[in-house]
C-alpha positions as CSV (number, residue, x, y, z in Angstrom):
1,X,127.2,103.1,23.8
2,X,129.3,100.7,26.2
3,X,132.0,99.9,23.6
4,X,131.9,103.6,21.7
5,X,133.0,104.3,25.6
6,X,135.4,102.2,26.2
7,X,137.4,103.2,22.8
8,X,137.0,106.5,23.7
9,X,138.7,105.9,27.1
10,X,140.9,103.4,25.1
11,X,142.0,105.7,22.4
12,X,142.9,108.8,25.0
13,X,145.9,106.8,27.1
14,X,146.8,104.6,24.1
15,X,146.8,107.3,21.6
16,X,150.1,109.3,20.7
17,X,149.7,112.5,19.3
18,X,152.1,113.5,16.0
19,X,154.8,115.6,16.7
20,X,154.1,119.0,16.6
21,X,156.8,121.0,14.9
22,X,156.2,124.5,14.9
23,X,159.1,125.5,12.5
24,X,159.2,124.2,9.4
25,X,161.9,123.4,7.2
26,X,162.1,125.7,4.2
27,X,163.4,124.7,0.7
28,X,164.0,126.9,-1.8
29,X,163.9,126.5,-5.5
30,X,167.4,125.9,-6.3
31,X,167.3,122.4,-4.2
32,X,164.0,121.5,-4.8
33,X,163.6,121.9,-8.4
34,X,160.0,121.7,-8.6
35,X,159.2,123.1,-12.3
36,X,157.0,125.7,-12.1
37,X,155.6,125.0,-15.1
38,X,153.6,122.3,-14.0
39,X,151.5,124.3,-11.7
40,X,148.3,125.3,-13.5
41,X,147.6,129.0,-13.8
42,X,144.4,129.1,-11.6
43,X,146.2,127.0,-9.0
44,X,148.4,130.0,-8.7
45,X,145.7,132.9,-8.9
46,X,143.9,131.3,-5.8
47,X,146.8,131.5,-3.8
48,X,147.8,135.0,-5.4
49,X,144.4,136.0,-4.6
50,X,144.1,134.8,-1.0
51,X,148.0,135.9,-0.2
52,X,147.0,139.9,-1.6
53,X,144.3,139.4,0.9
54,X,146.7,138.9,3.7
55,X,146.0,135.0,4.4
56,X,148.3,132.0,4.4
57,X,147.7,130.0,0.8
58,X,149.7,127.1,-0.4
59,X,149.6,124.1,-2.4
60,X,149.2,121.2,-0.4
61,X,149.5,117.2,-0.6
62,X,150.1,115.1,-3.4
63,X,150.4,117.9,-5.9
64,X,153.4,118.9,-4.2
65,X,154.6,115.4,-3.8
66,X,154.0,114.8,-7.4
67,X,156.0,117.8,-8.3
68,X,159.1,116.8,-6.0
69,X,159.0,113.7,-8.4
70,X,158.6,115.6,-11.6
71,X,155.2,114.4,-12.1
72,X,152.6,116.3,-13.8
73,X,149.3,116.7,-10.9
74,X,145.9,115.7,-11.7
75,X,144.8,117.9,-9.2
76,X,145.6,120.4,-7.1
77,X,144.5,121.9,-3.8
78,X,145.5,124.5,-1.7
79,X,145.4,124.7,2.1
80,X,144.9,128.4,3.9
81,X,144.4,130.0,7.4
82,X,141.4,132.0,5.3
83,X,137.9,130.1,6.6
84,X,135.1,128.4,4.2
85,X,133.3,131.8,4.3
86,X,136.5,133.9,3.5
87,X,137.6,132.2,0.7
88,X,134.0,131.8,-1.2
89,X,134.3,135.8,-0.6
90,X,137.6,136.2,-2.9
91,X,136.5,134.5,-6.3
92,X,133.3,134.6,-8.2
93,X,132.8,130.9,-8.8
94,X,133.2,129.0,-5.7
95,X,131.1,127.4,-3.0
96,X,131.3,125.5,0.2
97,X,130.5,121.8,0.4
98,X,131.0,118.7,2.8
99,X,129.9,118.0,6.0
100,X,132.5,115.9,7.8
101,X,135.1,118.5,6.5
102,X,134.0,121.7,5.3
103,X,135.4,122.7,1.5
104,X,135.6,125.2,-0.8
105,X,135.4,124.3,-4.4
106,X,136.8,127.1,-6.8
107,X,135.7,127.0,-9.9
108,X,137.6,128.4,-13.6
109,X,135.5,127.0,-16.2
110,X,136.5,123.0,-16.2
111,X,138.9,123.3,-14.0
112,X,138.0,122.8,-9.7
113,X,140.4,123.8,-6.9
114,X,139.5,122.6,-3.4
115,X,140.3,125.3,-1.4
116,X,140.8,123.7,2.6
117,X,141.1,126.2,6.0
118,X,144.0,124.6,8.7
119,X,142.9,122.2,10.7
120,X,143.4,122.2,14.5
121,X,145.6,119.1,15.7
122,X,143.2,118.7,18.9
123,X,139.4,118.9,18.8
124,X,137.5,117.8,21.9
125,X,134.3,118.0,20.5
126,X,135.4,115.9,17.6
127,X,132.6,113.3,16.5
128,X,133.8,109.8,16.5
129,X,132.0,106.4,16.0
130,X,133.1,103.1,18.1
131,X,135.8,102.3,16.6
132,X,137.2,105.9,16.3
133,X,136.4,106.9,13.0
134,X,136.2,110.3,12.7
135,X,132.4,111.8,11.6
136,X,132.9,115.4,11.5
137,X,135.7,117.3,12.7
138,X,135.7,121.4,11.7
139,X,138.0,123.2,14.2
140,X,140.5,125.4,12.2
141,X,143.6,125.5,13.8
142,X,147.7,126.8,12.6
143,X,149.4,125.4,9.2
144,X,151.5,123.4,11.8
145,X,148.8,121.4,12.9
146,X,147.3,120.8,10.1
147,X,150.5,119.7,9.0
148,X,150.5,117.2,11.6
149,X,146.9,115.9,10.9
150,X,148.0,115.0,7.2
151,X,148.2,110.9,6.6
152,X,151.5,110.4,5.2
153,X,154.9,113.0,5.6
154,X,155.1,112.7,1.9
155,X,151.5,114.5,1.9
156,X,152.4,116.9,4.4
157,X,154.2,119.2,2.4
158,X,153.1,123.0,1.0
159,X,154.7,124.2,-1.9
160,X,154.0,128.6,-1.8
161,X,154.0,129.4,-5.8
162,X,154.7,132.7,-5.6
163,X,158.1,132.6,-3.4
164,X,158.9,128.7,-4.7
165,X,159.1,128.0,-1.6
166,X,158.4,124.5,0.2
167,X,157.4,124.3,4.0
168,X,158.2,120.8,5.3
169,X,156.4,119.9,9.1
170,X,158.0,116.2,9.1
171,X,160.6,115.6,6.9
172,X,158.4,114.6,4.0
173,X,160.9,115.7,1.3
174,X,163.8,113.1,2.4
175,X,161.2,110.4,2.2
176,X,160.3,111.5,-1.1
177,X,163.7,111.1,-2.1
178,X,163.7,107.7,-0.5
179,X,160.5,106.8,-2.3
180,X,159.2,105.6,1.6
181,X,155.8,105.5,3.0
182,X,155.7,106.9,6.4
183,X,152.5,107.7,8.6
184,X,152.7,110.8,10.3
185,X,151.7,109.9,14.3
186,X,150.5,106.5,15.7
187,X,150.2,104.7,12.4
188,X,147.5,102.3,14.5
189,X,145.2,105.3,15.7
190,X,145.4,107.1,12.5
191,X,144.0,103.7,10.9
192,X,141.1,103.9,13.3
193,X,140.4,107.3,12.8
194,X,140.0,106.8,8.7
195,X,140.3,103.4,7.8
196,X,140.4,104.4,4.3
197,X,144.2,105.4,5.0
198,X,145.3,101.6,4.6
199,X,143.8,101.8,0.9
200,X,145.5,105.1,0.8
201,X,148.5,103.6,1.7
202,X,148.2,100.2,-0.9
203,X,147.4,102.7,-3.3
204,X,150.2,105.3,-3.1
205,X,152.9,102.9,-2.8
206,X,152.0,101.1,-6.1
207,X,151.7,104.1,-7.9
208,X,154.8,105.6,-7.0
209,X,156.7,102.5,-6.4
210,X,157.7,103.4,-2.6
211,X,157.9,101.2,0.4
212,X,156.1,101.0,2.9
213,X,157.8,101.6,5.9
214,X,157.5,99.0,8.4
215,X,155.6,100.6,11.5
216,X,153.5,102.2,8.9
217,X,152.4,99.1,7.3
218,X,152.7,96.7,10.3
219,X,149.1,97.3,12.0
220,X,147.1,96.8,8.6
221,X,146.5,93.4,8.8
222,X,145.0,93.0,12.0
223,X,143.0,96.3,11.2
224,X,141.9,95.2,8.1
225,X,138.3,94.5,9.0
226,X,137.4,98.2,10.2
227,X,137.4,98.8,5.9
228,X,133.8,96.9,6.4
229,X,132.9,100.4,8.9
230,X,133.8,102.9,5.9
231,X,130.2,104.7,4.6
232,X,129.8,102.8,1.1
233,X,130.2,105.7,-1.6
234,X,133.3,107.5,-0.1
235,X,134.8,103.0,-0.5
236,X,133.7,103.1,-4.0
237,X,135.3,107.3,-4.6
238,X,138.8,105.5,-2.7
239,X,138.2,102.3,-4.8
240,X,137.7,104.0,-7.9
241,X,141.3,105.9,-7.1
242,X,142.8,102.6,-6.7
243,X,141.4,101.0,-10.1
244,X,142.1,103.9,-12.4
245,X,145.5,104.8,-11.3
246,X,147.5,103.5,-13.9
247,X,148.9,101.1,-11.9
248,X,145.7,98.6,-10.7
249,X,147.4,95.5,-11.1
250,X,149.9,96.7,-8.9
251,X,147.6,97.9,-6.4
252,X,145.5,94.8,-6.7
253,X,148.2,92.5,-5.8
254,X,149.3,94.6,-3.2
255,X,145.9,94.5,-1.3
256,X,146.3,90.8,-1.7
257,X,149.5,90.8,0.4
258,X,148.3,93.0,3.2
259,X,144.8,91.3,3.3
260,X,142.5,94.3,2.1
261,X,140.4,92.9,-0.5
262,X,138.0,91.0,1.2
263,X,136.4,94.1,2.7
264,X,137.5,96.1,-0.8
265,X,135.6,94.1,-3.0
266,X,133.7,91.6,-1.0
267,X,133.8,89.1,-4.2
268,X,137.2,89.9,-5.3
269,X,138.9,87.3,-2.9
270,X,136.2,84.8,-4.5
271,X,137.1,85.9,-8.0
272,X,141.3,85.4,-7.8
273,X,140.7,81.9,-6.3
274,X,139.4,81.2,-9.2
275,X,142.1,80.8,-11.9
276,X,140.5,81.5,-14.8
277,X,138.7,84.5,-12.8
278,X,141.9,85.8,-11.8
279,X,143.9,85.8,-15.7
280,X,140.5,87.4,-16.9
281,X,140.7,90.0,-14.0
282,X,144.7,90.6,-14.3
283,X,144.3,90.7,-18.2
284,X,141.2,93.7,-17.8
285,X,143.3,95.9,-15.2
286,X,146.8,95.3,-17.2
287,X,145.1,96.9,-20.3
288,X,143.0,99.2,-17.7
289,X,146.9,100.9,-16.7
290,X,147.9,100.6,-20.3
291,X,144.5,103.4,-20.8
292,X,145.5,105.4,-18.3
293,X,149.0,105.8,-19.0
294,X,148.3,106.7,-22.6
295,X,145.9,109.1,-21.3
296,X,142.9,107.2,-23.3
297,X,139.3,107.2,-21.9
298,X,138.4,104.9,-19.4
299,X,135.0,103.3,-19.1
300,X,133.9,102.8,-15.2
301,X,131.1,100.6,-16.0
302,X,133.2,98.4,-18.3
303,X,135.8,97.9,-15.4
304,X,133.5,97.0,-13.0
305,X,131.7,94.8,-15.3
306,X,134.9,92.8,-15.6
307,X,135.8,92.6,-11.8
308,X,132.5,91.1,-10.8
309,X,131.9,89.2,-14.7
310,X,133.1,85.4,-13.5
311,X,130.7,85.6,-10.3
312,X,127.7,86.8,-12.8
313,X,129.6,83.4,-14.6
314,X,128.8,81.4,-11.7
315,X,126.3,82.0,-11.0
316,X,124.5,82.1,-14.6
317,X,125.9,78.5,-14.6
318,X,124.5,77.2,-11.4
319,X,120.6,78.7,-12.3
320,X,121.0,77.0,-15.6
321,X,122.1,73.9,-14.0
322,X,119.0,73.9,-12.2
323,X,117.3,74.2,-14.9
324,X,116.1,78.0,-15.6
325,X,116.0,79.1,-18.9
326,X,119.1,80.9,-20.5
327,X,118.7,84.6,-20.8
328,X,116.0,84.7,-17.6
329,X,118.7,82.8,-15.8
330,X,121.8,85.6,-16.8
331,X,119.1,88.5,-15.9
332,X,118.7,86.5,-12.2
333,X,122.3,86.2,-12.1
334,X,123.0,89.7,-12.7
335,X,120.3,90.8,-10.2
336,X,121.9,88.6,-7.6
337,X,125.3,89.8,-7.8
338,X,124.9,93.8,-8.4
339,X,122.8,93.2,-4.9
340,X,125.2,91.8,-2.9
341,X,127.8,94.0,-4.1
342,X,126.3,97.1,-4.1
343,X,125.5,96.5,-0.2
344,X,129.3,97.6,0.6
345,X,130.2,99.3,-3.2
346,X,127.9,102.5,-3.9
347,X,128.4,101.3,-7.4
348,X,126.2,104.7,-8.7
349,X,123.3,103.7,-11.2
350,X,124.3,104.4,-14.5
351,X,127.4,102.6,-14.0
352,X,125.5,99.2,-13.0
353,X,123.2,99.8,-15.9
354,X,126.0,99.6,-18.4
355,X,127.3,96.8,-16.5
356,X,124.3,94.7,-16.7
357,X,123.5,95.6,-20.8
358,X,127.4,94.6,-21.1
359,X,126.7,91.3,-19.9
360,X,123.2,90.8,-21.3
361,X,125.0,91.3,-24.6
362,X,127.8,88.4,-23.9
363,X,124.9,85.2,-25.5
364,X,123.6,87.5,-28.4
365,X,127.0,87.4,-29.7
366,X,126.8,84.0,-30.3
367,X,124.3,84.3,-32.2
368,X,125.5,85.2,-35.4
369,X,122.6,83.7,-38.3
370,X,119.8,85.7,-39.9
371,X,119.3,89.0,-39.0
372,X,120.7,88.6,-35.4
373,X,124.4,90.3,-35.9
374,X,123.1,93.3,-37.7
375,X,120.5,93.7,-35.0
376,X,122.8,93.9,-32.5
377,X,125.0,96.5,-34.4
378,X,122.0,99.0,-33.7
379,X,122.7,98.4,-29.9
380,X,123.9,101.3,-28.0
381,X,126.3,99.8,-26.2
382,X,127.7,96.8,-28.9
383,X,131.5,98.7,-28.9
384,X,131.4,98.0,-25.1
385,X,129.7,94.6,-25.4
386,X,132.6,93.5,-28.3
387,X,135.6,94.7,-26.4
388,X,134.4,93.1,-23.2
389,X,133.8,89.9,-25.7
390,X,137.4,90.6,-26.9
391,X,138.8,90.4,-23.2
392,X,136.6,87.2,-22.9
393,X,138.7,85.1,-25.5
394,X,142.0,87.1,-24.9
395,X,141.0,85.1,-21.6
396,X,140.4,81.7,-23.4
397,X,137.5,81.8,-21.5
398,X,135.3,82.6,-24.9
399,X,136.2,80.6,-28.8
400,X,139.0,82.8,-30.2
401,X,136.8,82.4,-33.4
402,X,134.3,83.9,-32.1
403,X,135.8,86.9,-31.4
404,X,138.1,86.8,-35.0
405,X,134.7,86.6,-36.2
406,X,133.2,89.3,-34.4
407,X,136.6,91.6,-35.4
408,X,135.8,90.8,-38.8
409,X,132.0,91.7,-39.2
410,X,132.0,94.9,-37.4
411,X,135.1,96.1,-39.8
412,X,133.4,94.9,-42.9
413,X,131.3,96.2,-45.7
414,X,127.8,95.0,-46.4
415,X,129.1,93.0,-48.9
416,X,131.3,90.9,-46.6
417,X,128.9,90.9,-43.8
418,X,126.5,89.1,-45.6
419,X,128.9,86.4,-46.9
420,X,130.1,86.4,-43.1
421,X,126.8,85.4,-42.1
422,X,126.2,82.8,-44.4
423,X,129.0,80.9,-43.5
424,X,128.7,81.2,-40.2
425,X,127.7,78.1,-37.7
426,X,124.1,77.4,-37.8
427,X,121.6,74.9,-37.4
428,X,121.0,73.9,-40.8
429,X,119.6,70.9,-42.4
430,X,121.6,68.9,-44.1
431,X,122.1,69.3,-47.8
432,X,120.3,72.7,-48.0
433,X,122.8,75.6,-49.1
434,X,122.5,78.7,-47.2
435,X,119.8,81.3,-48.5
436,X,121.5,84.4,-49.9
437,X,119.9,87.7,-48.9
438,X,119.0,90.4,-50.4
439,X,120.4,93.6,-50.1
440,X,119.0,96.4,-47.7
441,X,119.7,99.9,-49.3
442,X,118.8,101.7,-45.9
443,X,121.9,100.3,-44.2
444,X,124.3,102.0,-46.6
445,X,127.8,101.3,-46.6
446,X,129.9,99.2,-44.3
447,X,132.1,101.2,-43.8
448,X,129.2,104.2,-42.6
449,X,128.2,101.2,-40.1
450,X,131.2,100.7,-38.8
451,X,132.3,104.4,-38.3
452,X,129.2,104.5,-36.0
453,X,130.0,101.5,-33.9
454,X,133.4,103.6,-33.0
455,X,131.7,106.8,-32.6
456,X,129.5,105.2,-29.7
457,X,132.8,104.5,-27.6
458,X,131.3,103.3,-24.7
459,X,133.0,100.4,-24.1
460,X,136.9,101.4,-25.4
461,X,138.4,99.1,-22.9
């Protein structure tokens, strides 16, 4: 209670409030040049909708800044002076979540746009923790304020699609066009208030490629550790963000600089002090943002399986050096790590599952006599298991042949996989010749195997 107090008291005198500009400027089409075109349909029927019902609707935040760069959105959202309750009253599909901030999600088919009312700049009753983290804050206020509320002047920007018109509180278009990173207010307050702007901030200027500017990133550092006081699954949502931008490596080394990874990913600072932990991470997140860019699939619990594989590594290799068995000493390992890590990452269930049956695959690929490697091609998840043993000897951390050899057999016909077997390594006595086997009609064709090892997909990486 004492120290909730006293940065309570602290935050009211030290605290500067954003400017409030009650005018903003307005930019019309012909020198902003936002294409139209890449504004989805429903993103402009819910502000049709709302603005025939004589509220206030525009597209908000990055979607705007996005457009300003000629940048196709991956989402949109629209901000309005229409509350929660009004807006679920225009469309048919839509309902109200959240609790710290109050939505509306509307919903065409696939397709979700959060809906959010204007925010009020100044809200005694706001609910903060001890170090001023806001924990629920619902006042609506004017677009002006909310404008003044938003993280980042390049986020602070509302595009109107039916006039093509953009309202700019703080000057966020010229630091578009300067590709620079500015925090709108007291960049140190608004840090304490959601510490998950200083990933926000890593994040946006690697995928953009802007600069931070410098009062915006100069508190970050010594505010790193207030990352630890962030609830664990909104940390893994933000984290998430961060790895499947397109640009992780980026973001990666840029949380390096400023200090942020050791209360991102608690092991991560462990894992890139390790060289060959850090080429086997780089390599995973380089091919990661080659995925994204192509617009392929991405696996979650593939990535993570490779960020946290080299501490499952060590510590596989210190429970076997003590003298536990092999595969009860992995499972240990596994158990050990996806607890300590999941104490700060809400890493979500199914993703640790296919994390742990990714690794628990890694020794059976060795094993590659008998009936052992067409056993494993049953497994659900052997396309995830072989690309993450791919990225393994890629690596040099794994025998390239092993992998060649793996490539080969899961491309194979029957034929081939059987003479791949026999002349794989084994344990043989001397002078005997390898047995040849006989032919199973029920697996059918090679190629019909190997078609359904690509149809599982799950690992893709």
């Amino acid at each position: 209670m004492i120290k909730k107090f006293v940065a309570q008291v602290t935050d009211l005198f030290t605290r500067r409030k954003p400017r409030l500009r009650k005018e903003p400027k307005r930019i019309g089409a012909a020198e902003h040049a936002i294409d139209r075109g890449l504004v989805p349909r429903n993103a402009q029927r819910v502000c049709e909708t709302l603005q025939k019902q004589g509220f206030a609707a525009y597209i908000v935040g990055g979607a705007v800044r996005d457009l300003l760069l000629g940048i196709a959105p991956k989402d949109f959202d629209v901000a309005t002076d229409a509350t929660p309750e009004q807006v679920k009253a225009q469309f048919r599909r839509a309902i109200i979540i959240g609790r710290r901030f109050r939505l509306v999600h509307v919903m065409f088919g696939q397709e979700t746009i959060e809906v959010s009312t204007f925010r009020a700049l100044d809200n005694p009753d706001r609910q903060t923790d001890e170090h001023g983290r806001v924990l629920a804050d619902n006042l609506f206020g004017s677009q002006p304020e909310d404008a003044a509320r938003r993280d980042f002047t390049v986020n602070a920007l509302y595009y109107d699609p039916v006039t093509e018109t953009v309202l700019d509180y703080h000057d966020g278009v010229k630091d578009v066009r300067r590709r620079r990173l500015r925090m709108i207010g007291e960049p140190e307050t608004r840090y304490r208030e959601d510490p998950v702007r200083m990933l926000r901030a890593v994040r946006f200027a690697a995928k953009l490629g802007f600069e931070i500017d410098e009062a915006t990133r100069k508190p970050i550092a010594a505010l790193a550790h207030l990352i630890e006081n962030v609830p664990a699954a909104r940390l893994f949502d933000e984290m998430l963000k961060l790895l499947t931008s397109g640009h992780a490596v980026a973001c990666i080394t840029r949380l390096r600089v400023e200090g942020l990874h050791h209360g991102v990913l608690p092991l991560l600072d462990v894992i890139l002090e390790q060289p060959e932990g850090e080429r086997f991470v780089m390599l995973a997140l380089s091919r990661t943002d080659e995925r994204v860019r192509a617009g392929k699939h991405i696996a979650v619990g593939f990535l993570f399986a490779t960020l946290l594989w080299h501490e499952v590594l060590k510590q596989w290799k210190l429970r076997e050096g003590r003298g536990e068995h092999r595969i009860p000493a992995l499972d240990a390992a596994i158990d050990d790590v996806l607890e300590r890590q999941t104490e700060k990452l809400a890493i979500q269930r199914r993703y640790t599952a296919d994390m742990r049956e990714i690794w628990m695959l890694q020794p059976r690929f060795e094993r590659r006599t008998g009936r052992n490697p067409f056993k494993l091609l049953e497994h659900l998840r052997v396309r995830a298991g072989y690309d993450f043993l791919v990225l393994r000897c890629a690596a040099e951390e794994a025998p390239a042949d092993l992998g060649d050899w793996w490539t080969r057999f899961m491309h194979a016909g029957e034929e081939e996989r059987e003479l791949l077997v026999q002349s794989s390594p084994a344990l043989r006595a001397p002078g005997t010749a390898p047995r040849r086997r006989r032919r199973r009609g029920r697996r059918g064709s090679g190629e019909g195997d190997a078609a359904a090892i690509e149809a599982q997909g799950n690992g893709d990486n």
